[in-house]
C-alpha positions as CSV (number, residue, x, y, z in Angstrom):
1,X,161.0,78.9,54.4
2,X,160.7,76.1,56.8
3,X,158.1,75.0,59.3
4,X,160.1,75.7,62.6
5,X,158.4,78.0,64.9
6,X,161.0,79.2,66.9
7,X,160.6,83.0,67.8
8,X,163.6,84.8,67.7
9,X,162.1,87.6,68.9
10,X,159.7,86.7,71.7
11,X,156.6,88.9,72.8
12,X,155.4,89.4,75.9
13,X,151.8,90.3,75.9
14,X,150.7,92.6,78.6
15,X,147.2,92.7,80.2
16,X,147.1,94.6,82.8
17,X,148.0,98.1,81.3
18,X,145.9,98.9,77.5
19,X,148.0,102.0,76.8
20,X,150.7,104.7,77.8
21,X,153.6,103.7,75.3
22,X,154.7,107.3,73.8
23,X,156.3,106.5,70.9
24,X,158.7,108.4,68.5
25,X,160.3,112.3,69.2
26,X,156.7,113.5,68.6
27,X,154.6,112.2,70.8
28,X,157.1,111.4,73.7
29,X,157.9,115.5,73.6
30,X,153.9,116.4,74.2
31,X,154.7,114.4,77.8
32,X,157.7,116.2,78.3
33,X,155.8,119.5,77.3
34,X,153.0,118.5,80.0
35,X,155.8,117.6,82.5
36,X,156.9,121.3,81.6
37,X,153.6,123.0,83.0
38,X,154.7,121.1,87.0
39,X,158.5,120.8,86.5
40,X,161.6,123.4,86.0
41,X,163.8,120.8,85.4
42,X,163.8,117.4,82.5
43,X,166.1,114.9,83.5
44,X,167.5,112.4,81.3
45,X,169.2,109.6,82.9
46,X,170.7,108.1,80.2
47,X,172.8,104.6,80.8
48,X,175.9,104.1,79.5
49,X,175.6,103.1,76.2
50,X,172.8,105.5,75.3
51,X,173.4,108.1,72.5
52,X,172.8,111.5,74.1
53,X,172.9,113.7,70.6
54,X,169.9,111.7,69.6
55,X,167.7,112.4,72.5
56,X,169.0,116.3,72.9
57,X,168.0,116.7,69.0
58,X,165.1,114.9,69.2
59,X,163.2,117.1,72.3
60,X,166.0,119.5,73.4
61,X,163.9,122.6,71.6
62,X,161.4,122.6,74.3
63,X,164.3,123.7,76.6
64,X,165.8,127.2,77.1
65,X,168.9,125.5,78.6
66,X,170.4,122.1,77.9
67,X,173.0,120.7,80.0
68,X,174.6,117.9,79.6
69,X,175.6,116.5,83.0
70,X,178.3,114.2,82.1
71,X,180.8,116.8,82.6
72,X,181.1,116.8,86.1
73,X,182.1,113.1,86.1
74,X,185.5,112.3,85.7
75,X,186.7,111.6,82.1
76,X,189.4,109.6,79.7
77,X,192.5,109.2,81.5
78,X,191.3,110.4,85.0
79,X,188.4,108.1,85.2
80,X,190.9,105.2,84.1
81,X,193.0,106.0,86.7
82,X,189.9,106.0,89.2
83,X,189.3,102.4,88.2
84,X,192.4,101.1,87.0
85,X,192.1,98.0,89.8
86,X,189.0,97.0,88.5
87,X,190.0,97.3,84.9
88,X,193.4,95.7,85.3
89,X,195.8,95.2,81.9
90,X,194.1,92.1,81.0
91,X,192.0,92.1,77.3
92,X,189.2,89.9,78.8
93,X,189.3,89.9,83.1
94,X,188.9,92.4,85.2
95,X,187.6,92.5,88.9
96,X,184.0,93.5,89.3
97,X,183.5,97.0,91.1
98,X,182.5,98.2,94.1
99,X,182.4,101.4,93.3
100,X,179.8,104.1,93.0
101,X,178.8,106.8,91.0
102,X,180.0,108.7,93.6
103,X,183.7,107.8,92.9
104,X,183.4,108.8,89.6
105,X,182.1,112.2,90.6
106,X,184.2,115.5,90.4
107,X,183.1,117.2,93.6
108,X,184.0,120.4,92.8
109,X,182.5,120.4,89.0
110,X,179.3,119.3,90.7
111,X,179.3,121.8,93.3
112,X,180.1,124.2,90.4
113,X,177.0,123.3,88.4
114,X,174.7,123.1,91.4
115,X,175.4,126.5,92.2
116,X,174.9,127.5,88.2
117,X,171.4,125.8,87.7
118,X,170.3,128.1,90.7
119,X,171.2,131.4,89.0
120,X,169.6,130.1,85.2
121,X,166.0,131.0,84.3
122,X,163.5,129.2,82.3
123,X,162.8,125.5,81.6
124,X,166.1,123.0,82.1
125,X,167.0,120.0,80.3
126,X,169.9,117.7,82.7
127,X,170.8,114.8,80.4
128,X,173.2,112.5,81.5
129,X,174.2,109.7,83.9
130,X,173.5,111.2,87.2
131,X,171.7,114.2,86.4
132,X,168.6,114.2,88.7
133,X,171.5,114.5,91.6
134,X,172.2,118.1,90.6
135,X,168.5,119.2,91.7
136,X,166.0,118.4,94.5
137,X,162.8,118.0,92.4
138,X,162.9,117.0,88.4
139,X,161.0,115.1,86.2
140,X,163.7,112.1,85.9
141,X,163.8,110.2,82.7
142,X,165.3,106.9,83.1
143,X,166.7,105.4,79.7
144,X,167.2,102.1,78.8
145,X,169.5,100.2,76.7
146,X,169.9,96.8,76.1
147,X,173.5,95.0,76.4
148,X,173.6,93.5,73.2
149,X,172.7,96.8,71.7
150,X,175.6,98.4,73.2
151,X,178.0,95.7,72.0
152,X,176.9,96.3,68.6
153,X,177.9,100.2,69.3
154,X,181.1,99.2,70.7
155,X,181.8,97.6,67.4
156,X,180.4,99.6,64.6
157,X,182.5,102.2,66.5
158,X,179.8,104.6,67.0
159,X,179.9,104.6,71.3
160,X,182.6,104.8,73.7
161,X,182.5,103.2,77.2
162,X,181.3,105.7,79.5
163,X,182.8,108.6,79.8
164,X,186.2,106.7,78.4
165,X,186.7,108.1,75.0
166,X,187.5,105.3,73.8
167,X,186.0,104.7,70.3
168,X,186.9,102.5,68.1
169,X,189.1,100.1,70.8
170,X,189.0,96.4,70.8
171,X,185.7,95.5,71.6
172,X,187.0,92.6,73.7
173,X,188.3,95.5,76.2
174,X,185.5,97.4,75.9
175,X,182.5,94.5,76.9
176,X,184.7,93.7,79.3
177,X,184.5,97.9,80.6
178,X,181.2,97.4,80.2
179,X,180.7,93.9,82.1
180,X,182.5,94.6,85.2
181,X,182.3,98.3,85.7
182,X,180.3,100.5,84.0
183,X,177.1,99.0,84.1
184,X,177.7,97.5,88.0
185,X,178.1,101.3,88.5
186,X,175.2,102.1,86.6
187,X,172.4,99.3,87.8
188,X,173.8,100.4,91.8
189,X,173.0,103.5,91.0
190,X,169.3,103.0,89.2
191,X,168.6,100.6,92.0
192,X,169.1,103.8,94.1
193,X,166.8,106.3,92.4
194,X,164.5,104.1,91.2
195,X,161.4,105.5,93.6
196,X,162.3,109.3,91.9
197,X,161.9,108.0,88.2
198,X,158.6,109.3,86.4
199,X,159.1,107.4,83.3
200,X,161.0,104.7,81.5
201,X,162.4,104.7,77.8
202,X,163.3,102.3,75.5
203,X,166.8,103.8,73.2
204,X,167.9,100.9,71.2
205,X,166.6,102.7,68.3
206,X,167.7,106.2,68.4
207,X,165.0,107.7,65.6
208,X,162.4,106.1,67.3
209,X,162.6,106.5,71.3
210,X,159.4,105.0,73.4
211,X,158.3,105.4,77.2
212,X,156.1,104.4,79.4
213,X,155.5,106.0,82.8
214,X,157.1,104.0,85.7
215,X,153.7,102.8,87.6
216,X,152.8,101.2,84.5
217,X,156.2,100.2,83.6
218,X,156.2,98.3,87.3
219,X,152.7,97.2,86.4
220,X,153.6,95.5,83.1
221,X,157.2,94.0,84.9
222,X,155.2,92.3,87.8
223,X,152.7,90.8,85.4
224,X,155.8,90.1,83.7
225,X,157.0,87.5,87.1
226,X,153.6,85.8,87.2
227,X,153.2,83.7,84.0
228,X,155.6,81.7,81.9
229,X,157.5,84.3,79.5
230,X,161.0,84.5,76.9
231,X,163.5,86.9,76.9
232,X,164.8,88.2,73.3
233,X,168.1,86.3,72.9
234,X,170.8,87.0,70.4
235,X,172.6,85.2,68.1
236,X,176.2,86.1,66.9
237,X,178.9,84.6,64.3
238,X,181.9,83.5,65.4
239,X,185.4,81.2,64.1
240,X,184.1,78.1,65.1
241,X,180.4,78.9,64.3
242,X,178.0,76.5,62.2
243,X,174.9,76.3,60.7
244,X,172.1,74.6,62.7
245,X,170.7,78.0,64.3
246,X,170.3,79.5,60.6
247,X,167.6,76.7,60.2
248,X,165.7,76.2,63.4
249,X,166.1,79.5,65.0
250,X,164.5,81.5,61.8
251,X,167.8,83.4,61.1
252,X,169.3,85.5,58.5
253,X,170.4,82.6,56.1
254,X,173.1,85.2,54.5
255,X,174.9,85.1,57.6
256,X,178.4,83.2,57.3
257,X,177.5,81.4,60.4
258,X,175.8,81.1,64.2
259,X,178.6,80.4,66.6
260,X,176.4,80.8,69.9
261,X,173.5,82.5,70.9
262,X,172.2,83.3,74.5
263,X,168.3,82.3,75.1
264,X,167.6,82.3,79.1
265,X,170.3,85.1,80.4
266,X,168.9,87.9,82.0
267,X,172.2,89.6,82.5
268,X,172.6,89.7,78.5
269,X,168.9,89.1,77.4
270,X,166.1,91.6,76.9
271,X,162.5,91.6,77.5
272,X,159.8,92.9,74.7
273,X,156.4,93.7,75.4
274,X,153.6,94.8,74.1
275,X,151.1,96.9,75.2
276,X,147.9,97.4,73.1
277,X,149.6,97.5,69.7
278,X,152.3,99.4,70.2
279,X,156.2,97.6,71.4
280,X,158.8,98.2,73.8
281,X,162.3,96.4,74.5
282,X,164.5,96.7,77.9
283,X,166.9,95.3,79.7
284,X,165.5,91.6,81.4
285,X,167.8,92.4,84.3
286,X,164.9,95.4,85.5
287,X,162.9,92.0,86.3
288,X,165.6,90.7,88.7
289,X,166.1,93.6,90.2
290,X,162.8,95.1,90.5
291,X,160.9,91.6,91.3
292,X,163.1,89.4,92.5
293,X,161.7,87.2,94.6
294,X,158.8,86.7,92.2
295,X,161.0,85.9,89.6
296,X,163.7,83.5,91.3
297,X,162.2,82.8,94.9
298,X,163.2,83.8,98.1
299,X,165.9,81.3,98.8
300,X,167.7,81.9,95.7
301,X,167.6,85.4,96.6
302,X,169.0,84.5,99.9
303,X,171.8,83.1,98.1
304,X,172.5,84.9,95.0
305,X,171.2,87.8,95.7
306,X,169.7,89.7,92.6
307,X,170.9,87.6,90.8
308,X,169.4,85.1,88.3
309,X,171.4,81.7,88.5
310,X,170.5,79.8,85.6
311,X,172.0,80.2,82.0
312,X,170.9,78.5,78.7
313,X,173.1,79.4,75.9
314,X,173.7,77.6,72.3
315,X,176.5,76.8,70.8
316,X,176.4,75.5,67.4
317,X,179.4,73.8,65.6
318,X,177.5,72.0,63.0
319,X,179.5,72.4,60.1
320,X,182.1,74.7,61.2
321,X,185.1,74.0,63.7
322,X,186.3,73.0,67.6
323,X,186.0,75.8,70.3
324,X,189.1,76.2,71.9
325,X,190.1,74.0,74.6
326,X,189.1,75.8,77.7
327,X,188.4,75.7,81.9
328,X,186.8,77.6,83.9
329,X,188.0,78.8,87.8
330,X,186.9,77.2,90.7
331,X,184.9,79.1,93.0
332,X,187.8,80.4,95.5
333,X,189.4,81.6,92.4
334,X,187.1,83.1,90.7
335,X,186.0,85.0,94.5
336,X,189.9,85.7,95.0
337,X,190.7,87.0,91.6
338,X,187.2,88.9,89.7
339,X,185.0,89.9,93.0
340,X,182.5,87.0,91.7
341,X,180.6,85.0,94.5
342,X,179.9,81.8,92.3
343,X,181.6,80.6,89.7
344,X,181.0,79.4,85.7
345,X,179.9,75.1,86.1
346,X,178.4,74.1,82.9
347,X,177.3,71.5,80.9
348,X,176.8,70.5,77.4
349,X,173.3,68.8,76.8
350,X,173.5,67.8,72.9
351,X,170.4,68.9,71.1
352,X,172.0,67.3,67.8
353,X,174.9,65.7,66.2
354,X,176.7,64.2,63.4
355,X,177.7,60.8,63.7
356,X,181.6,62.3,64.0
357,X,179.9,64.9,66.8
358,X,182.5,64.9,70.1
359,X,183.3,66.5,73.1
360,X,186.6,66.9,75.0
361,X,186.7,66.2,78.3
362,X,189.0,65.8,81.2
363,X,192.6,64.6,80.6
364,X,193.6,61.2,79.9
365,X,195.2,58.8,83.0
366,X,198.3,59.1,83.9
367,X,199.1,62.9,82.3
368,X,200.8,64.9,84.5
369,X,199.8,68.8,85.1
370,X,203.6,69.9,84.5
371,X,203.7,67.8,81.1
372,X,199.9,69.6,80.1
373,X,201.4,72.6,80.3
374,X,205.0,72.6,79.3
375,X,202.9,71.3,76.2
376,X,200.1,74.2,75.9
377,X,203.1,77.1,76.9
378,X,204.5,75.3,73.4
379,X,202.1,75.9,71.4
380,X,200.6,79.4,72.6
381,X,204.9,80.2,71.9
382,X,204.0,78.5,68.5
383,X,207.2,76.5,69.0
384,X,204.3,73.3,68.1
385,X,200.9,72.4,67.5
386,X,199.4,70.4,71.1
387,X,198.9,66.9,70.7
388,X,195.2,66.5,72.0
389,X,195.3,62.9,71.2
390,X,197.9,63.1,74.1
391,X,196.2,64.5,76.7
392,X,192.5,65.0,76.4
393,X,189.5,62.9,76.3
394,X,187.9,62.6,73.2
395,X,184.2,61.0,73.7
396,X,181.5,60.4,71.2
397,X,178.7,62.8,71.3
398,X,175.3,61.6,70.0
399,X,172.2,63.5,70.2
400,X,170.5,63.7,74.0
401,X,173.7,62.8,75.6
402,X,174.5,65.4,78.7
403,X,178.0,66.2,79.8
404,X,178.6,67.2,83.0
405,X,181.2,70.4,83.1
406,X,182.1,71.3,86.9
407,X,184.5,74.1,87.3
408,X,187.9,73.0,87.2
409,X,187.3,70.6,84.1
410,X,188.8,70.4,81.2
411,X,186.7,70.7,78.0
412,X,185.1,72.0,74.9
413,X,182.8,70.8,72.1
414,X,184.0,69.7,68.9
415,X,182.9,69.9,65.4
416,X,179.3,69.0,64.4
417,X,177.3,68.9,67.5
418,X,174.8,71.5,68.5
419,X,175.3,72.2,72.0
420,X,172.2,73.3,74.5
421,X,175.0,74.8,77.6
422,X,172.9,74.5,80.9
423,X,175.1,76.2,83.3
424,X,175.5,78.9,85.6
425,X,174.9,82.7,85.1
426,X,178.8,83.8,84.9
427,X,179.8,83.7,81.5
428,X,182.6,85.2,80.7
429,X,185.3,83.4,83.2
430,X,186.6,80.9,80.5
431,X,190.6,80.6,80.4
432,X,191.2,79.2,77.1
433,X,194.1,76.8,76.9
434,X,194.6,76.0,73.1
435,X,192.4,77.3,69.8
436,X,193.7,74.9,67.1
437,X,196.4,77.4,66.2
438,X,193.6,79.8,64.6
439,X,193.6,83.5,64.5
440,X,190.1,85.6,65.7
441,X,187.9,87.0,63.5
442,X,189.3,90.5,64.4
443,X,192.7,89.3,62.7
444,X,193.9,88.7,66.7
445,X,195.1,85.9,68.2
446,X,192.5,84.8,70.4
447,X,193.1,85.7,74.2
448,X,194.5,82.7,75.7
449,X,194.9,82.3,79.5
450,X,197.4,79.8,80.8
451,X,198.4,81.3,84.2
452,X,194.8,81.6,85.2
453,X,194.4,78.0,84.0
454,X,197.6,76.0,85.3
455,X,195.7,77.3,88.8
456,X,192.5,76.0,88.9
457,X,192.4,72.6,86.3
458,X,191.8,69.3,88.3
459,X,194.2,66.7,86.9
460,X,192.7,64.3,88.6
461,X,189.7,64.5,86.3
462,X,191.0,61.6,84.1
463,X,189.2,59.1,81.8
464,X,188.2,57.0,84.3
465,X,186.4,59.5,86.6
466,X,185.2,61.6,83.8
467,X,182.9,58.8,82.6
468,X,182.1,57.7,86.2
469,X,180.6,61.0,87.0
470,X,180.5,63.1,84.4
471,X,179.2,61.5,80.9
472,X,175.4,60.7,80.9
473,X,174.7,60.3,84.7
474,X,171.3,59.5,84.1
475,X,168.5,58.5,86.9
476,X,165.6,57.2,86.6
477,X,163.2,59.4,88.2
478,X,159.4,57.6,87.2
479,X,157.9,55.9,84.2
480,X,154.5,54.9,83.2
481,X,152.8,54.7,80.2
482,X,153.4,57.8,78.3
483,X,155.8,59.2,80.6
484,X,159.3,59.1,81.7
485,X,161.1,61.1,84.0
486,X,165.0,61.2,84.2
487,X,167.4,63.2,86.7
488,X,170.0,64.1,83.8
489,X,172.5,66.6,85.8
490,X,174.2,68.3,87.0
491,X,177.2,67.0,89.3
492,X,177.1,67.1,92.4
493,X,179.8,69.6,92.2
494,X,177.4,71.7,91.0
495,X,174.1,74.1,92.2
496,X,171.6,73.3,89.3
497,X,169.6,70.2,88.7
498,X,168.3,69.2,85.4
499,X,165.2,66.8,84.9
500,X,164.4,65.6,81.1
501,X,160.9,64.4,80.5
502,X,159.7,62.1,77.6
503,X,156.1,62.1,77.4
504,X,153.0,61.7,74.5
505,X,150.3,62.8,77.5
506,X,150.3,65.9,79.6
507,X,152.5,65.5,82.8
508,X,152.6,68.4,85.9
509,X,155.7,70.4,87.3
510,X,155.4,71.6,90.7
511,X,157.5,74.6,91.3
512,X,157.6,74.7,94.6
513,X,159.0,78.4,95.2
514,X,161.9,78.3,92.7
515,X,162.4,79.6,89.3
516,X,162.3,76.9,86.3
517,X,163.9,77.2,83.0
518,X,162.6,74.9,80.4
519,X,163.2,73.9,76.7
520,X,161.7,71.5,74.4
521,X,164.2,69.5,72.6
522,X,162.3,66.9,70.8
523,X,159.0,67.6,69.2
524,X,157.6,70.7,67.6
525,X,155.6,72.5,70.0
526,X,153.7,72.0,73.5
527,X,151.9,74.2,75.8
528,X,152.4,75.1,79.3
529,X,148.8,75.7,81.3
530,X,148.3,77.1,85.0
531,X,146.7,74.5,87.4
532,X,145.0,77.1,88.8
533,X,144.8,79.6,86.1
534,X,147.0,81.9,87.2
535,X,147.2,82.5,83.5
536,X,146.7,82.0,79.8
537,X,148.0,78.9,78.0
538,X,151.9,79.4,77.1
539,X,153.2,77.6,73.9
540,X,156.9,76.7,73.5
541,X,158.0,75.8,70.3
542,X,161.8,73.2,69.7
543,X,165.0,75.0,71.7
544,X,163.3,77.9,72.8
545,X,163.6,78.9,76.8
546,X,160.6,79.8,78.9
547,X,161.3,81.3,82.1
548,X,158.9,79.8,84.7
549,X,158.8,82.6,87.8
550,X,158.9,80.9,91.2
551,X,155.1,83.0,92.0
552,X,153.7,80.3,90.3
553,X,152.4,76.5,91.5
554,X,152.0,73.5,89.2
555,X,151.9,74.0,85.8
556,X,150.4,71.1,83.4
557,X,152.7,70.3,79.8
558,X,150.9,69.2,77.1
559,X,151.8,67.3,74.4
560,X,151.1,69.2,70.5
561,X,150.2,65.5,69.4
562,X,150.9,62.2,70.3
563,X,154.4,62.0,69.2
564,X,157.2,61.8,71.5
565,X,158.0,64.8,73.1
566,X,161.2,65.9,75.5
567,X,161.0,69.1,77.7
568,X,164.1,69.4,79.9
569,X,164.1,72.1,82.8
570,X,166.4,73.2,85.3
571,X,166.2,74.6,88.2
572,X,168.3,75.1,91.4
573,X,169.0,72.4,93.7
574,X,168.0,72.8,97.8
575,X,165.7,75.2,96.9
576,X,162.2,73.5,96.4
577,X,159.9,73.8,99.0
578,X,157.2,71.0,100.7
């Protein structure tokens, strides 16, 4: 054992509702049999992603008719065709949807079974996406399931993409189904039902279902956007993984490694609370949805939308290998060519390092674009391995460093660093230009994307510029005894700004209408306080992220002990308030 604290799975306590979580087949069926006594018709609303046999064994008997409602939505081959522009042939990339459940509908197989539920007697269960449509009044059941749940279906083989029939395909295809279609389709259409669902529940484990009636579902999420809180992140191996998170995350040591993990993503994070002393887990994306403004602040819902902007992710190559060489689109490319409205500007704040720890960045003056990629189309055709030494930067990386990664740059972490990523939400948009000649985990080669890249990497980010404006572009922001205050980041290039703090005494952040995201990275623990106790003291412990909603005013940090402490936090820039 070691003496980190880090939680890697995060509790959220709730105060403002003592019970109502039914939990397990048994108790959740009495409050389906009580819905019985008001209500003709159950229906299950089950996400994509949620396994439908479970549920209809575990409370189908109270039913004289079950009906599962996915049949009147188009299917395998049909349903492909329906969205084959939004799927496109590509492994990774597709274009996010516009459409609707609606467009996914058979018309007349819904008219059909309209017309059949009002000639069958007796009590009706309607499980399925969609299935409160087929009736005026139902009890609706809304399930939930968490993205990284349904990843780990997609790859023990044991769910298909909705409605796709496609068990067992390469998972890269199917999270990307999954990413930019099914569940846009499925969060458009929960956004518009929402007022008609009775109750909520948790299905990440199938045996053991839970739900909570919506009014105190709402109640828990807006106490939820009022106080400092974590999201549950994961943590997955990978080829280049390492092992830093095995130690100071509290991770399975058995694991081979811990290539990345996700920590402050509502997109891919969940939320677990707890209510009295029973638990349930959802998706953190029902808080940007249901409470935006609270959560992010009104202008950053003027320009995101529901949205949340700000991503921390790890990436941990201690011990273990390079990622692959990589860029990510400019924003009129990413608009023009995946339907996304902002686009993937990172940066790589270095939480630790070995004294051989490095980062590649930009090219080196005087290479030409032609010559970079007659050289990468080389070795993708395996006709060579790419001379790095060439082209790239290679810079030292030493812990607290922070490297600024605006779209367009060329870049990726090498061995033996452990990487904090302060960027921006999208995640997935990264073209990868060489992988050191390795083969994925999946026995693949991994996807590589040189068309998309030739269009959007800046050649004129060369050596010179890339340390101008890019390595460690600190400011000075305040110091005084105990404290010291730098602007760290990002570029100017890009939306978020970062401030790092060093301080042995208690220092105030003013939040001034905007969502914060903060971690700790130096010194064991410190705790977060309301100026106007808005609520209860909040501890963080090293590298873990704490989502500070934009409801709340000043908040007060203070120091475990009188040791040097660092608390970094992020937040969008234009959008404080006086």
């Amino acid at each position: 054992m070691n003496d980190n604290k880090y939680r890697p799975n995060p509790l959220i306590e709730i105060q403002s509702v003592t019970t109502g979580i039914a939990e397990g087949f048994d108790e959740i069926k009495k409050v389906i049999k009580n819905e019985l006594r008001n209500h003709r018709f159950v229906a299950i609303e089950t996400y994509p992603g949620t396994d439908k046999k479970s549920l209809i064994d575990g409370v189908g008997q109270w039913f004289d008719s079950i009906i599962d409602t996915d049949e009147v939505m188009y299917a395998n081959e049909q349903l492909n065709e329906i969205l084959f522009d939004d799927l496109t042939d590509d492994r990774v990339f597709g274009r996010l949807t516009h459409k609707k459940i609606e467009h996914i509908t058979n018309s007349l197989k819904f008219s059909q079974l309209v017309e059949k539920l009002s000639n069958i007697e007796g009590k009706i269960l309607l499980i399925g996406f969609g299935s409160s449509r087929l009736v005026d009044k139902a009890c609706v059941i809304f399930t939930s399931v968490t993205r990284w749940e349904i990843q780990m279906r997609f790859r023990n083989k044991s769910m298909d993409n909705y409605n796709a029939g496609n068990f067992g395909e390469d998972p890269l295809r199917m999270f990307k189904r999954g990413y930019f279609v099914d569940w846009r389709i499925a969060d458009n259409y929960k956004d518009s039902i929402w007022h008609q669902v009775d109750y909520v529940m948790d299905t990440d484990k199938t045996d053991q279902p839970k739900m909570l009636a919506k009014e105190r579902f709402m109640k828990a999420l807006k106490e939820i956007v009022s106080k400092p809180f974590s999201m549950v992140p994961y943590f997955d191996i990978g080829l280049w993984g390492g092992q830093w998170m095995k130690e100071k995350c509290n991770l399975d040591p058995d694991k081979a490694n811990y290539a990345w993990s996700f920590n402050g993503v509502p997109e891919e994070n969940a939320l677990t609370i707890r209510i009295g002393d029973r638990y349930m887990t959802f998706q953190a994306m029902d808080a940007v949805m249901l409470f935006p403004k609270e959560l992010m602040g009104e202008l950053n819902v003027a320009r995101f939308g529901r949205e949340f902007p700000i991503r921390f992710d790890f990436l941990d190559t201690m011990d273990g290998g390079h990622l692959s060489l990589q860029v990510h689109p400019v924003t009129d490319y990413i608009q023009r060519q995946f339907g996304m409205h902002y686009t993937q500007d990172e940066s790589y704040y270095i939480l630790d390092a070995k004294e051989d720890a490095h980062v590649y960045l930009g090219v080196k003056k005087g290479v030409q674009l032609d010559d970079l990629m007659e050289s990468l189309q080389l070795a993708d055709s395996g006709e060579k391995l790419f001379d790095d030494e060439v082209y790239i930067n290679k810079i030292p990386a030493k812990k607290h460093d922070h490297f600024l990664i605006p779209a367009g740059t060329i870049h990726c972490s090498g061995r033996n660093s452990m990487v904090l990523e302060i960027s921006a939400t999208p995640y997935i948009f990264t073209f990868k230009m060489w992988d050191w000649g390795r083969i994925g985990m999946d026995g693949m080669p991994r996807p590589v994307h040189l068309s998309h890249a030739e269009k959007v990497v800046d050649i004129h980010r060369d050596t010179e510029w890339v340390y101008d404006n890019l390595v460690n572009d600190i400011t000075l922001l305040n110091e005084e005894e105990g404290l010291k205050q730098e602007r760290t980041g990002l570029h100017e290039l890009e939306f978020i700004d970062t401030v790092r703090t060093w301080f042995t005494k208690p220092f105030d952040i003013p939040i001034q209408h905007t969502v914060h995201s903060l971690m700790l990275v130096e010194g064991d623990m410190a705790t977060i306080k309301s100026k106007k106790n808005a609520f209860s003291p909040f501890d963080i412990y090293y590298a873990e992220c704490v989502i500070i909603p934009a409801s709340l005013d000043e908040i007060t940090i203070i120091p475990q002990n009188k040791n040097k402490h660092a608390l970094i936090h992020a937040f969008v820039r234009g959008t404080k308030k006086n």
